[in-house]
C-alpha positions in Angstrom: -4.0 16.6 2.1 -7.0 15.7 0.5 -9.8 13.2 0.9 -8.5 9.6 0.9 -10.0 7.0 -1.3 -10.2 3.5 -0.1 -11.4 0.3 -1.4 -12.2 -3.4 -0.2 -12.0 -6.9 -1.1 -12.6 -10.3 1.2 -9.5 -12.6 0.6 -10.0 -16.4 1.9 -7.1 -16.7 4.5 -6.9 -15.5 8.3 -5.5 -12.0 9.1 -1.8 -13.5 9.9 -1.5 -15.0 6.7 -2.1 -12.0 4.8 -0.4 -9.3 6.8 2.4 -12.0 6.5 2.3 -11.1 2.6 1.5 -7.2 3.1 4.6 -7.2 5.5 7.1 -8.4 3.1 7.3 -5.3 0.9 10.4 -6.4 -0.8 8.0 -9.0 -2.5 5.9 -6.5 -3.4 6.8 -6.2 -7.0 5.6 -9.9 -7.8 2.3 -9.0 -6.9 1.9 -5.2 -6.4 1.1 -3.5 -10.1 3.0 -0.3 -10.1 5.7 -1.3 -7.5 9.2 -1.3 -9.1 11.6 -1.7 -6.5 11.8 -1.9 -2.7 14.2 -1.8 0.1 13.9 -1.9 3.4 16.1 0.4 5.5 15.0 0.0 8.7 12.7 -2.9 10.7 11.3 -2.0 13.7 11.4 -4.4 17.2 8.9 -7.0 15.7 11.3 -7.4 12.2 8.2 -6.2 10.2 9.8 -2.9 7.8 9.4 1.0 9.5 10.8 2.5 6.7 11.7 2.1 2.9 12.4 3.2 -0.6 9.9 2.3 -3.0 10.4 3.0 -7.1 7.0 3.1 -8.2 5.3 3.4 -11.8 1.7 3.7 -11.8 0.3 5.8 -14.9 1.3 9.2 -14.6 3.5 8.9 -11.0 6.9 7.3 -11.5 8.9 8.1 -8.5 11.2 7.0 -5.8 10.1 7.7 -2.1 10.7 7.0 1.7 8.0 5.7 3.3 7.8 4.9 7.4 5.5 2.4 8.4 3.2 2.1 12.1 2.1 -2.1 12.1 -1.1 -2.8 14.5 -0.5 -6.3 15.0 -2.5 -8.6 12.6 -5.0 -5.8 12.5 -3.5 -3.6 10.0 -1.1 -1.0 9.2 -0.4 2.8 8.0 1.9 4.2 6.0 3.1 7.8 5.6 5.6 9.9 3.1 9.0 10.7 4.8 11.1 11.5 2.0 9.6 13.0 -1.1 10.2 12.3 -4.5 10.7 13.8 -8.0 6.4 14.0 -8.3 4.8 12.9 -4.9 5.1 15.4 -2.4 2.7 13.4 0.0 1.5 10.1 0.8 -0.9 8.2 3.1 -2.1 5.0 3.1 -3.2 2.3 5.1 -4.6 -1.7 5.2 -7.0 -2.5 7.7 -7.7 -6.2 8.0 -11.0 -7.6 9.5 -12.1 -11.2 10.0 -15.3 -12.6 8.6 -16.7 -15.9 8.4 -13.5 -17.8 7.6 -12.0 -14.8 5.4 -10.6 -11.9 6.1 -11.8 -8.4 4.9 -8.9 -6.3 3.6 -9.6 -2.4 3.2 -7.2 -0.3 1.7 -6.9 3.9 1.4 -4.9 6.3 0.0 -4.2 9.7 -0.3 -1.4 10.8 -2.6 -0.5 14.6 -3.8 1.9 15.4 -6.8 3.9 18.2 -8.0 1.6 17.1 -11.3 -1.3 19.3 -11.3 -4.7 17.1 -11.0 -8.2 17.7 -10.3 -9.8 15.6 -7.9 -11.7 13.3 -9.9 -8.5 12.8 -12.1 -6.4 12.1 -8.5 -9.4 9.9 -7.3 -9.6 7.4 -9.9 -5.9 7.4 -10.3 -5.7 6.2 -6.7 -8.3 3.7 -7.2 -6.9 1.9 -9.9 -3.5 1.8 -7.4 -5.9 0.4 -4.9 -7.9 -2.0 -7.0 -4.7 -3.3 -8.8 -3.1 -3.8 -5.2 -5.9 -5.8 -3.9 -6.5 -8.3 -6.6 -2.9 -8.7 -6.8 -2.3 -9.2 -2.8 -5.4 -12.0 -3.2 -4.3 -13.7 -5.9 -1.0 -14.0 -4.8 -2.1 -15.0 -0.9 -5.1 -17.7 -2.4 -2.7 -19.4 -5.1 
C-alpha cells in the first residue's frame, strides 16, 4: 500500500468526549461527508465497534466494505480493510488524539487503493478531501 496522507485539526473538548463521537460509527453519516451507511457487526469487550460495514460515497469511490477496528483507549484508533468492495481493494486509517491546552489535537491518515486506476497525486488529494471533510465535520458536530 502506498504512502498515507494524514491531516490535523484542534477541536475544543477533552480526548473522551471526542473519541465518544468517533466511536459511534453508526452516527457517522450525520457528520461524516461521504459516509452512507453503517452497521456495526461486532463490539469488542469495551462495547466500542471491531468491525463494520460502511457504504461510502466520496467522489469517485462508492462502495460497501468491512472494516475491523483496534481502540487505544482515549488515545486513538486504527482501522483496517477486512472485506473488500466493488472498488477499494485496501484501506487504512487511523485518529490519533492528543491533548493541548484545554483542546484536543485530532490527527487523521489514510491510505486507500482502488480497482480504479489513479496516480498518486490524484489518490493523494482524493484522500485529503475524505480527511479534511471528516475533520470539520467531527468538530462541528462535537463543539455544537
Amino acid at each position: 500500500m502506498a504512502d498515507r496522507t494524514s491531516s490535523t485539526i484542534v477541536i475544543k473538548r477533552g480526548r473522551p468526549e471526542i473519541t465518544e463521537v468517533i466511536a459511534d460509527l453508526e452516527g457517522y453519516p450525520e457528520w461524516a461527508g461521504g459516509i452512507r451507511d453503517v452497521e456495526v457487526l461486532e463490539a469488542s469487550a469495551d462495547g466500542r465497534p471491531a468491525r463494520v460495514r460502511m457504504t461510502i460515497d466520496a467522489g469517485p469511490i462508492k462502495d460497501t466494505i468491512g472494516l475491523s477496528y483496534d481502540w487505544d483507549g482515549d488515545e486513538g484508533v486504527r482501522w483496517t480493510l477486512v472485506e473488500k468492495g466493488n472498488v477499494v481493494t485496501s484501506l487504512r486509517g487511523s485518529y490519533r488524539l492528543e491533548e493541548r491546552e484545554g483542546a484536543t489535537e485530532v490527527t487523521y491518515e489514510l491510505a486507500v487503493d482502488s480497482r480504479i486506476p489513479m496516480i498518486g497525486m490524484v489518490k493523494r488529494r482524493g484522500e485529503k478531501m475524505i480527511i479534511d471533510s471528516a475533520l470539520k465535520g467531527l468538530k462541528r458536530h462535537v463543539e455544537r
